[in-house]
C-alpha positions as CSV (number, residue, x, y, z in Angstrom):
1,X,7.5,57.7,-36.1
2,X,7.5,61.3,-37.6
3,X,3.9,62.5,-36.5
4,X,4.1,65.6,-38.8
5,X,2.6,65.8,-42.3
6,X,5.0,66.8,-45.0
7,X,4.1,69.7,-47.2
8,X,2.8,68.1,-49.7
9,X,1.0,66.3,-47.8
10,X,-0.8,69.3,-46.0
11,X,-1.5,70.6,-49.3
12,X,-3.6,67.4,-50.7
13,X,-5.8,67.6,-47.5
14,X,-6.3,71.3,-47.5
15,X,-6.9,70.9,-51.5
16,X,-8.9,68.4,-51.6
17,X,-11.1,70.2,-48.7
18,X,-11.2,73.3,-50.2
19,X,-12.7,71.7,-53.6
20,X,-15.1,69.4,-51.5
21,X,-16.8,72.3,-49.3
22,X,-17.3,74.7,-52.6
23,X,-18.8,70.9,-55.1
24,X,-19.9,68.6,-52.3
25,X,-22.1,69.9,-50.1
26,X,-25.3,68.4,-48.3
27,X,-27.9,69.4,-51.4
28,X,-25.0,68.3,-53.9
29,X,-24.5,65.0,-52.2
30,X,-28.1,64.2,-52.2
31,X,-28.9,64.8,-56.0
32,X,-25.6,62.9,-56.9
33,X,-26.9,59.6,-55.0
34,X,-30.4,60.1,-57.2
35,X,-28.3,59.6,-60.8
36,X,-27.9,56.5,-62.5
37,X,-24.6,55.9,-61.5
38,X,-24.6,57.1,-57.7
39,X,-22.7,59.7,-57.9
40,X,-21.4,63.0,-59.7
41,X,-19.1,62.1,-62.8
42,X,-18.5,65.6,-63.7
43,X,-16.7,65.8,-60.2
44,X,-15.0,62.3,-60.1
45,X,-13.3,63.7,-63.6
46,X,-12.6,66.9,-62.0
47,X,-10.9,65.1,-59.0
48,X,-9.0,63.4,-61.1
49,X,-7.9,65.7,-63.4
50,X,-6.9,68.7,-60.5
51,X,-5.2,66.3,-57.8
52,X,-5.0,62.9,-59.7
53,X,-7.4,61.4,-57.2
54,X,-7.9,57.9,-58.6
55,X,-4.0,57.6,-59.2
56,X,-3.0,58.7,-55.4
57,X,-1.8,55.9,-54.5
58,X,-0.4,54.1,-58.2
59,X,3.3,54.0,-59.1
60,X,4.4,56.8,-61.1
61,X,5.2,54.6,-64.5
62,X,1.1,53.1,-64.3
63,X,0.3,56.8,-64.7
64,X,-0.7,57.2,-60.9
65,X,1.0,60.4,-58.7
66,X,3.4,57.5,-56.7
67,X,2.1,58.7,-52.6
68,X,1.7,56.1,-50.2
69,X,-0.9,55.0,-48.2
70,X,-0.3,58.0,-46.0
71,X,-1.4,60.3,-48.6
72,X,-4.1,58.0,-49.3
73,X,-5.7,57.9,-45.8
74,X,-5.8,62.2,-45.8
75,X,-7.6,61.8,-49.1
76,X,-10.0,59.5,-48.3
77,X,-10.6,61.2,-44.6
78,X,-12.0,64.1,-46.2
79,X,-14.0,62.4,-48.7
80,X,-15.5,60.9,-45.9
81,X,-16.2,64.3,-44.0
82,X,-18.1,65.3,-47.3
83,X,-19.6,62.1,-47.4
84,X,-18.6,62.0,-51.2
85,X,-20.4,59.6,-53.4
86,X,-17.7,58.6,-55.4
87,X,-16.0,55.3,-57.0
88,X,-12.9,56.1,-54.8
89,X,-13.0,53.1,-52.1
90,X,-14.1,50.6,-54.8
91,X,-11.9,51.4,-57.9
92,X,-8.6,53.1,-55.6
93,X,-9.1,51.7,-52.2
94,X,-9.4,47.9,-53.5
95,X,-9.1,47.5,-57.0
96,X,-6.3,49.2,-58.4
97,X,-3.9,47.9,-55.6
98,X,-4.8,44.2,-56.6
99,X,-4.3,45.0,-60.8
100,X,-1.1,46.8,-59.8
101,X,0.3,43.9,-57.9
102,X,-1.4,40.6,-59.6
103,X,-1.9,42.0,-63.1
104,X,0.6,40.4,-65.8
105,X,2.4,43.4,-67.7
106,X,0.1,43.7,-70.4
107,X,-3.1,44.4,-67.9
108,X,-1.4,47.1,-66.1
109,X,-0.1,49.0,-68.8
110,X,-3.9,48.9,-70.7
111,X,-5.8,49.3,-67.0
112,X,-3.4,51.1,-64.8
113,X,-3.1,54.2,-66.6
114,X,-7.0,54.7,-67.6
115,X,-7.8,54.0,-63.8
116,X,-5.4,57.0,-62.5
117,X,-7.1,59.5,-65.1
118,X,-10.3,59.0,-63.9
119,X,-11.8,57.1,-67.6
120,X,-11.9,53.9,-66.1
121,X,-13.4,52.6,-62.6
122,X,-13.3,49.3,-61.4
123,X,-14.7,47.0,-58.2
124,X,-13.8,43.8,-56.3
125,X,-16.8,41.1,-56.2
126,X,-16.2,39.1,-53.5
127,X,-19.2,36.3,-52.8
128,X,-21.5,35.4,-50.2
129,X,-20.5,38.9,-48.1
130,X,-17.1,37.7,-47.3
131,X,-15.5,40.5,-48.5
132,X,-13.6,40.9,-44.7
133,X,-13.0,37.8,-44.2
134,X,-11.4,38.0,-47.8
135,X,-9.2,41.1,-46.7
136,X,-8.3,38.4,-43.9
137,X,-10.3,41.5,-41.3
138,X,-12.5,39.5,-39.6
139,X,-11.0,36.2,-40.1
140,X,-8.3,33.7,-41.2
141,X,-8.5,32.3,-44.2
142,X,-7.7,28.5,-43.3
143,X,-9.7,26.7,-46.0
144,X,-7.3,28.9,-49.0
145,X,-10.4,31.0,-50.1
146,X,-12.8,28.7,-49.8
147,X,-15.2,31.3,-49.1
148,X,-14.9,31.9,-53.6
149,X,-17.8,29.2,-53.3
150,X,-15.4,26.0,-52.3
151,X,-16.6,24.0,-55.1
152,X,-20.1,23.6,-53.9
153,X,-23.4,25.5,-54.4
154,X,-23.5,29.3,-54.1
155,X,-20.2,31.5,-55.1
156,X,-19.0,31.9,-58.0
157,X,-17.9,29.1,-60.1
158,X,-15.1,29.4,-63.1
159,X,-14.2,27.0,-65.5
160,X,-11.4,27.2,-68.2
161,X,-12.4,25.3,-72.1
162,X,-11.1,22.7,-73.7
163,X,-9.9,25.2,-76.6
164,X,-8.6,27.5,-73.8
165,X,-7.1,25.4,-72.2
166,X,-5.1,23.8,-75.0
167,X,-4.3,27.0,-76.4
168,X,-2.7,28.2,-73.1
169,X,-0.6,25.5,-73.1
170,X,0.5,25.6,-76.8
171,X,1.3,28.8,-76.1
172,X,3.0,28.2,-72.3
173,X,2.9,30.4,-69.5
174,X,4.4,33.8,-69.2
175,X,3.9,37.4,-69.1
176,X,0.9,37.7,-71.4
177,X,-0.7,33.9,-71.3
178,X,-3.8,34.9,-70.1
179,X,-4.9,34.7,-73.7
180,X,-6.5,38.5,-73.9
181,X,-10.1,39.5,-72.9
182,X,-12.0,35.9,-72.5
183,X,-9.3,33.6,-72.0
184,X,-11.5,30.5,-72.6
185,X,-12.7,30.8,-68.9
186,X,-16.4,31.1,-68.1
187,X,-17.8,32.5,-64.5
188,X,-20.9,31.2,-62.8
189,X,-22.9,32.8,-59.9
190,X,-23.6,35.8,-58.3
191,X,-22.4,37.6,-56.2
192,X,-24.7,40.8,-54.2
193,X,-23.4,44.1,-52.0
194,X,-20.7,45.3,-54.5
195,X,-19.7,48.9,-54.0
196,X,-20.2,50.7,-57.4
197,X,-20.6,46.7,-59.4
198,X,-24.0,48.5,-61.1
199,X,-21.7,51.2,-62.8
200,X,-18.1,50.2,-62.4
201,X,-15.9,49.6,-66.1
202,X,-14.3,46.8,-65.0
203,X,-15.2,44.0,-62.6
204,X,-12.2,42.0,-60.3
205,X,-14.1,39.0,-59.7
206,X,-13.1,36.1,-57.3
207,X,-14.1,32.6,-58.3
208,X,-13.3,29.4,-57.3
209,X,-11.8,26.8,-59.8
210,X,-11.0,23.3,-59.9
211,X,-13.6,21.8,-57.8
212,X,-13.8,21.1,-54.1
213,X,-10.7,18.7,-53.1
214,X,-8.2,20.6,-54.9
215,X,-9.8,23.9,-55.6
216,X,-8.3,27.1,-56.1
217,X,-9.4,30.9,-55.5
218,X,-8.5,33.0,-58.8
219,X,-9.0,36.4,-59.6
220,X,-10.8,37.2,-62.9
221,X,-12.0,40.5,-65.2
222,X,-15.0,41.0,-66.2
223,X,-15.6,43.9,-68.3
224,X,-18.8,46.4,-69.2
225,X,-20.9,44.9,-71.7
226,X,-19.3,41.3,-71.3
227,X,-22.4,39.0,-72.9
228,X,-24.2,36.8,-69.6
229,X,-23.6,39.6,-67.3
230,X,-26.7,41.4,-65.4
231,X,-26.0,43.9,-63.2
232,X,-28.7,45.9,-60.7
233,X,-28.3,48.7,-58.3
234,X,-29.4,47.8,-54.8
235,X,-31.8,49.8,-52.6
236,X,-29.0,50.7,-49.7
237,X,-29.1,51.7,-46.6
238,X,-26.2,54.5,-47.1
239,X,-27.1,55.7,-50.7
240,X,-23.8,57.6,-50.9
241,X,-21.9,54.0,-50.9
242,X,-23.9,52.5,-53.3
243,X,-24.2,48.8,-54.3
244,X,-25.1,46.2,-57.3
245,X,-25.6,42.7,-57.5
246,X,-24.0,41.0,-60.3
247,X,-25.2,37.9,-61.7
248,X,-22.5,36.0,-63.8
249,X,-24.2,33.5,-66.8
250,X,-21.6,32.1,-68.7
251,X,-19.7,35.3,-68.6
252,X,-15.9,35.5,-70.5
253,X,-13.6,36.5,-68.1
254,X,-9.7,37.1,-68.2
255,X,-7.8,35.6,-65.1
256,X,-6.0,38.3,-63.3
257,X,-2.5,37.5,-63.8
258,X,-0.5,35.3,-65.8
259,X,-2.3,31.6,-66.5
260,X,0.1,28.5,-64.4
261,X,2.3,31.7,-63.4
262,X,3.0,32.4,-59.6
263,X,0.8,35.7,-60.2
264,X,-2.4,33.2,-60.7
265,X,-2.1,30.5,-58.1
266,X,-4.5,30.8,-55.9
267,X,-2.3,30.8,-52.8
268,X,-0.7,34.2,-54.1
269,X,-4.3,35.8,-54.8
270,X,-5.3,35.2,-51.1
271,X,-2.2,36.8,-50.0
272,X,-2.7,39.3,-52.0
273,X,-5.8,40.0,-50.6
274,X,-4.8,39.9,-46.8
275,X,-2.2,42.2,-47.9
276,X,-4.6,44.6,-49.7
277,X,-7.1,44.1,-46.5
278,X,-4.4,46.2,-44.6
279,X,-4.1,49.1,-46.4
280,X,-7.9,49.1,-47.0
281,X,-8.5,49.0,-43.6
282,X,-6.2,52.4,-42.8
283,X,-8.3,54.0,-45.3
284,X,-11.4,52.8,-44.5
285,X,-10.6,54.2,-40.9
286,X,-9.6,57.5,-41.9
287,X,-12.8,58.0,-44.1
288,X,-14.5,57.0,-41.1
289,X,-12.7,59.4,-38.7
290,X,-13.6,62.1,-41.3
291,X,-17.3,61.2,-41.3
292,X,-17.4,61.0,-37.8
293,X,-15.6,64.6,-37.7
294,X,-18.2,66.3,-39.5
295,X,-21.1,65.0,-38.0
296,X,-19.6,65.9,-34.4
297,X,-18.7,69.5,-35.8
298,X,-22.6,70.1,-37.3
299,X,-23.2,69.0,-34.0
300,X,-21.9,71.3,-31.9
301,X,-22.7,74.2,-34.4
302,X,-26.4,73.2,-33.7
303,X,-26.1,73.4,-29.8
304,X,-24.4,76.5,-29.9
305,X,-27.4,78.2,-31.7
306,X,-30.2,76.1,-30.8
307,X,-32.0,78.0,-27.4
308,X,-34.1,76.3,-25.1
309,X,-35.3,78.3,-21.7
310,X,-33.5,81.3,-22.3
311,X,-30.0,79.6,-23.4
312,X,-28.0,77.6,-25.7
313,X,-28.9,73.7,-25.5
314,X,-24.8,73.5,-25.7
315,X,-24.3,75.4,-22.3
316,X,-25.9,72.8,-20.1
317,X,-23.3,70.3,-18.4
318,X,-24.8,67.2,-20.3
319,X,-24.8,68.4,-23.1
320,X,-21.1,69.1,-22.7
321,X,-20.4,66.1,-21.2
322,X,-21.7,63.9,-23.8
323,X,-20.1,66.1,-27.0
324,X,-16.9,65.7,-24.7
325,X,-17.0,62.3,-24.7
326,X,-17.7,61.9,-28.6
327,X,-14.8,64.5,-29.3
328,X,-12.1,62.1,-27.0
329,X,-13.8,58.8,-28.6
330,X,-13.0,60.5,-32.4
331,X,-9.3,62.2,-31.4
332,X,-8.0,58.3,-30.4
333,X,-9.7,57.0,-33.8
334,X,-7.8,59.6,-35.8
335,X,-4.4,58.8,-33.8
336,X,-5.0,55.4,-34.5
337,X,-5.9,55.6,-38.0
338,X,-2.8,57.7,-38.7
339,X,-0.5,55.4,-37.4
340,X,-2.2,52.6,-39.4
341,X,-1.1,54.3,-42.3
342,X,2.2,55.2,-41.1
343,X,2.2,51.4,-40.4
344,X,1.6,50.0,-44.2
345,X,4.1,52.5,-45.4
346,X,6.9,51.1,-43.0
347,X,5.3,47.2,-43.6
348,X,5.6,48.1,-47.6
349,X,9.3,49.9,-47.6
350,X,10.0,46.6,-45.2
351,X,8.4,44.4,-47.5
352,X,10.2,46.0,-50.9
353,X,13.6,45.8,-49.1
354,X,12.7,42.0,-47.7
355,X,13.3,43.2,-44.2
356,X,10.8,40.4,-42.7
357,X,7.2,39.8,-41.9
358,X,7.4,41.5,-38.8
359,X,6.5,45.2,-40.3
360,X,3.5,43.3,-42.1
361,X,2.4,41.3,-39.3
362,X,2.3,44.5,-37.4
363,X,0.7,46.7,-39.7
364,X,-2.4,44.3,-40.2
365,X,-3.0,44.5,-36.0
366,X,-2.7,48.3,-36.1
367,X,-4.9,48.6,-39.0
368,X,-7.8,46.3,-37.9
369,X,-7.6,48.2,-34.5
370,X,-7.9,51.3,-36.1
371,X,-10.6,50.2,-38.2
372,X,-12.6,49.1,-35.4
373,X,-11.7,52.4,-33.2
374,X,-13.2,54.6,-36.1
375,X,-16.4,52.8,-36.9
376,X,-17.2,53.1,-33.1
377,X,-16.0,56.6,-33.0
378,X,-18.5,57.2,-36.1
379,X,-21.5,55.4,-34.7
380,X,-21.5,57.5,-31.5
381,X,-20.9,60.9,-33.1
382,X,-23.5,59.9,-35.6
383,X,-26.0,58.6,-33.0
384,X,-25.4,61.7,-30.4
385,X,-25.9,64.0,-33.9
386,X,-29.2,62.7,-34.6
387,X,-30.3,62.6,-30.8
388,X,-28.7,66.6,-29.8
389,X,-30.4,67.6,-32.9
390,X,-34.1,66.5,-31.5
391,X,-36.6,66.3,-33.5
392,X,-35.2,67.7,-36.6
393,X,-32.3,64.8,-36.6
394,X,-34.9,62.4,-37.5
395,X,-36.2,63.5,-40.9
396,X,-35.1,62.8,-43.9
397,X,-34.5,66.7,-45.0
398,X,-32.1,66.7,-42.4
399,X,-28.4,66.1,-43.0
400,X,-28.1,64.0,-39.7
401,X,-29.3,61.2,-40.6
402,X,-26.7,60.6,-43.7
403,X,-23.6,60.4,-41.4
404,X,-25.9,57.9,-39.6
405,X,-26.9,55.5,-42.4
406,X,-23.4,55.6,-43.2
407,X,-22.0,54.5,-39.6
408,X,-24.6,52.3,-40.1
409,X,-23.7,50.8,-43.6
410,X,-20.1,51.0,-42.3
411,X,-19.9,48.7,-39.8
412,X,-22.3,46.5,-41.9
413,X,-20.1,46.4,-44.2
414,X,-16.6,46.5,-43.5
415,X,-17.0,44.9,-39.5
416,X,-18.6,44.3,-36.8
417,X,-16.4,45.9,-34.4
418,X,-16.5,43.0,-31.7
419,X,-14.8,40.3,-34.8
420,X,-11.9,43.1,-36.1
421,X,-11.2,42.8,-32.3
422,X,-11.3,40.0,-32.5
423,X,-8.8,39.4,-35.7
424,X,-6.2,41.8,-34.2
425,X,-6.3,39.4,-31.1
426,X,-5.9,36.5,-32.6
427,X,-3.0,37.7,-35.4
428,X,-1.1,38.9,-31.7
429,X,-1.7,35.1,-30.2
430,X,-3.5,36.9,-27.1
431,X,-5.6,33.6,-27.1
432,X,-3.7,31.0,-27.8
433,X,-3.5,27.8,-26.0
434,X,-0.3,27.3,-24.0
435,X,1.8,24.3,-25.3
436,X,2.2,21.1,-23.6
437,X,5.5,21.8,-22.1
438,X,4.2,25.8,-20.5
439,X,1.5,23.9,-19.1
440,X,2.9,20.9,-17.4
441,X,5.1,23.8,-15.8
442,X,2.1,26.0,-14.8
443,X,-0.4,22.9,-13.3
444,X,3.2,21.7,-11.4
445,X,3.5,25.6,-10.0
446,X,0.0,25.6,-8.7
447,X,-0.1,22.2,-7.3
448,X,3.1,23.3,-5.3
449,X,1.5,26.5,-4.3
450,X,-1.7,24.9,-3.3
451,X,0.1,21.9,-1.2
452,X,2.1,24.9,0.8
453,X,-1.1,26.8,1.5
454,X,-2.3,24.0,2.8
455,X,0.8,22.9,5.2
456,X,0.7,26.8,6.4
């Protein structure tokens, strides 16, 4: 592993930096969270028409600027020391990827290209808060996406028409049978705690089709103005990752993919999704080293100024001590969450060149390790920011108590810690029960041993 940043690479973070410190500070961030949408449009278009923000990460022929997940994780670790309310994690982080993989030809060349200049954003509704276990973070995924709503109450429900259906197979399966916007599939449900789903242009909606015993889990789009949708912005808890519920009555939708095509079975959309869980997660961690970052350099700004009998609150040894501890506890995150993205791009050159699962299989443990190591690093520096500061910390004209909503929201969101742990342990077998023929051998060992302590 090459632990130096290219050029180019230097350039994007000290860009991207430079434009965040000068548009996104503090008083910026908070009247952004206050509009409609959540955040500043005027700035999300400027991102993306200066560095090509929403495209970091997308092939160069959907429009996009064609850098890796390397590239991707700088970005979104200073958007995350700005605390930037933008649609970057839901459109970029996990919607694009899943188009750009799963879409037939037809949907990527119409969504690709409108995504990566910043015209179009986009979010993945996932039901019942299952969106980790969905990314395959927090859990397997034994019952094939049953977590779509399996058939039974709650979820979200599609069903495919007579007339679509028929007219599908008239016109057989290929690159463009999805039938265009509608599709003669109709969504049922709802589905709460989607980033951006109050503003986003498009919706990436999993359902679940075909009923309980043989069941499937499908991608579908939804798009604005689609007739049966109702969508409502959410009081959060971190209001610069804000979140709509979407309720879904008897809304068209378009199936992601091409209809009886490998692209659509539902076996290759939750693959998909595991596969899309480990890039997300070496993003995710990086935004969360960057948050955690800033809040630990306001900090120690504030104890080097703030006096208290006679000297500087930073001078005294605890005071030291515990800002030492946050600044080794956010260091190993970043490590970690750089070599989770160093990870996914060897696991997706290994993948392209059909090198094995080995790459992949390692990625996803490095990147749900990383994940884990951040939002701990971030809740700590967040929590020591709002207790160093005092008083002040706690109010709400203070900027402490952002960083710590969104630690907060974080690991609300996208954990707990304890079950990405968890995952990582399980997807390396650190748990697993010994087979019959290990265990014979073991119980045989330790009868021998303990029949020889005895004779001694």
């Amino acid at each position: 592993m090459d632990a130096a940043f290219t050029d180019e690479q230097v350039e994007i973070r000290r860009t991207l930096r430079r434009l965040l410190r000068e548009r996104c500070g503090p008083d910026e961030v908070k009247a952004a969270v206050r509009t409609a949408p959540g955040h500043d449009e005027a700035l999300w278009r400027l991102l993306a028409r200066q560095l090509g923000l929403p495209g970091l990460a997308l092939p160069r022929e959907a429009g996009g600027v064609g850098c890796g997940p390397t590239e991707l994780a700088l970005a979104c670790e200073e958007t995350g020391r700005a605390l930037l309310p933008s649609p970057l994690t839901a459109t970029s982080v996990l919607a694009a990827p899943l188009i750009d993989r799963l879409g037939t030809g037809a949907q990527r060349a119409e969504l690709l290209p409108r995504i990566a200049g910043g015209e179009l954003t986009a979010s993945l509704a996932v039901p019942g808060g299952e969106l980790t276990r969905a990314l395959g973070l927090t859990g397997g995924d034994e019952d094939g996406g049953g977590w779509a709503g399996g058939g039974r109450a709650g979820g979200v429900q599609a069903r495919e028409s007579r007339e679509g259906r028929e007219s599908r197979e008239s016109r057989g399966s290929g690159d463009g049978g999805s039938g265009g916007p509608g599709g003669g599939w109709r969504l049922y449900g709802q589905v709460d705690q989607v980033l951006d789903g109050h503003t986003a242009g498009l919706l990436l909606v999993a359902a679940r089709t075909g009923g309980y015993t043989c069941g499937r889990t499908l991608l579908f789009l939804v798009r604005t103005g689609a007739l049966g949708l109702v969508r409502t912005r959410l009081t959060a808890l971190d209001e610069t990752r804000p979140q709509g519920r979407i309720e879904l009555r008897d809304v068209p939708a378009e199936p992601l993919g091409a209809e009886g095509a490998e692209g659509a079975e539902g076996v290759e959309v939750v693959g998909a999704l595991a596969r899309l869980g480990t890039t997300a997660a070496a993003a995710l961690a990086a935004e969360a080293v960057g948050a955690a970052d800033a809040a630990l350099e306001r900090t120690v700004e504030y104890v080097r100024t703030r006096m208290q009998f006679g000297r500087s609150i930073g001078s005294f040894q605890a005071v030291k001590h515990r800002l030492a501890e946050v600044y080794v506890k956010v260091e190993a995150a970043r490590s970690a969450a750089y070599y989770a993205a160093w990870a996914v791009g060897r696991s997706a050159a290994a993948h392209e060149s059909g090198a094995g699962p080995g790459a992949e299989a390692g990625a996803a443990v490095a990147s749900g390790l990383a994940l884990a190591q951040a939002l701990e690093a971030q809740r700590t520096a967040a929590g020591e920011a709002v207790q160093l500061h005092g008083g002040v910390g706690f109010t709400w004209e203070h900027d402490a108590h952002l960083y710590f909503k969104r630690a907060a929201s974080d690991e609300l969101l996208f954990g707990p810690v304890h079950r990405l742990r968890a995952r990582a342990a399980e997807r390396e077998g650190l748990f697993a029960e010994p087979d019959a023929a290990s265990a014979t051998a073991t119980a045989s060992t330790d009868g021998h041993r303990a029949r020889k302590a005895v004779a001694v």
